[in-house]
N, C-alpha and C positions, 0 to 999 in steps of 0.2 A: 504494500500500500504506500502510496504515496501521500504526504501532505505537506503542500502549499501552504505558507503565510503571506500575505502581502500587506499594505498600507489601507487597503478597499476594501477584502472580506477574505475567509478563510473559505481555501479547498482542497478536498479531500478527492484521488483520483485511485480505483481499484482495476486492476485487470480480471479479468475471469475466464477460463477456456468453458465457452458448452458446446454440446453435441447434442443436434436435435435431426431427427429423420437421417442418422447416419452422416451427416454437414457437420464438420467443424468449423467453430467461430471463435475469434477472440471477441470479449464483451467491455468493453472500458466504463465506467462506472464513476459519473463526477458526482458528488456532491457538493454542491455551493449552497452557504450562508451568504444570503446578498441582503445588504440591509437597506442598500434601495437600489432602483434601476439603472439608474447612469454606473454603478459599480458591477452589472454583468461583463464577464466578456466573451465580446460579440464573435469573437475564434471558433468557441469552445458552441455557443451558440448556436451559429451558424452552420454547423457540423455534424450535428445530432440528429442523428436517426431517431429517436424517440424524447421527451419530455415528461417526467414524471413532477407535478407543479402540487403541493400540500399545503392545507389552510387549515387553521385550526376554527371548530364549530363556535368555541366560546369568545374568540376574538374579531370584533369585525374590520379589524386594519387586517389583521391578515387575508380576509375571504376581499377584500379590497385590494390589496397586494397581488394575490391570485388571480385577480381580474387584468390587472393592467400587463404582467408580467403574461398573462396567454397572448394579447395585444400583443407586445412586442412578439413573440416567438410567432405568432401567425404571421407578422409581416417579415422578417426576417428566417424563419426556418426552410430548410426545402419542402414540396410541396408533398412528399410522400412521408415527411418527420409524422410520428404516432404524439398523441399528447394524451395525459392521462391526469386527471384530476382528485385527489384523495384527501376526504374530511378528516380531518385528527380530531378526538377526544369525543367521537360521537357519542361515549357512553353519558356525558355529561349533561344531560336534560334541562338540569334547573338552572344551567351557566348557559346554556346554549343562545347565540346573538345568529345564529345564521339558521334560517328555517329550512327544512330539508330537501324541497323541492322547490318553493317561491323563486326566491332570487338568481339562479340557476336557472331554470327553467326560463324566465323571461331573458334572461342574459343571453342565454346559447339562439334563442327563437330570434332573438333581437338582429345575430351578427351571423345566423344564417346556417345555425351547425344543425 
């Protein structure tokens, strides 16, 4: 494993070999702590086959974060990149600021997913 420190945010870079239908593949595995958007880098971005973007349910700067942070990756990714969006702490009910369908739902309908 690799880790990244710099002045803008910390990353973490893992390689992985899978084997799926008899294909071998190397798997590279970033994880970036971005604490706002002008601090991604648009390399590493730009590059990605898939997007895995996580917002936590009890916070609404994050599910806001995750909004603006798909925006960028839809205009910048290639067009075949996967993106995948995952709520953290849904177990949380009586903290929860982000509704389970509502806001999502109008959002993706709004920009055509």
């Amino acid at each position: 494993m690799f880790h990244i420190v710099d002045e803008t945010h910390e990353m973490q870079t893992k390689m992985v070999r899978v084997e799926l239908d008899g294909v071998k593949a190397d798997l590279i595995l970033v994880d970036s702590t971005v604490p706002s958007l002008e601090d991604m880098d648009s390399c590493v971005m730009e590059s990605a086959d898939a997007y895995v973007i996580v917002y936590s349910v009890d916070d609404r700067e994050s599910f806001i974060m995750a909004q603006q942070l798909i925006t960028v990756i839809l205009g910048m990714s290639k067009r075949s990149s996967a993106l995948i969006l995952v709520a953290n702490k849904n177990d949380l009910a009586r903290t929860r600021m982000i509704s389970r369908e509502g806001e999502w739902k109008y959002w993706f309908t709004k920009r055509g997913f």
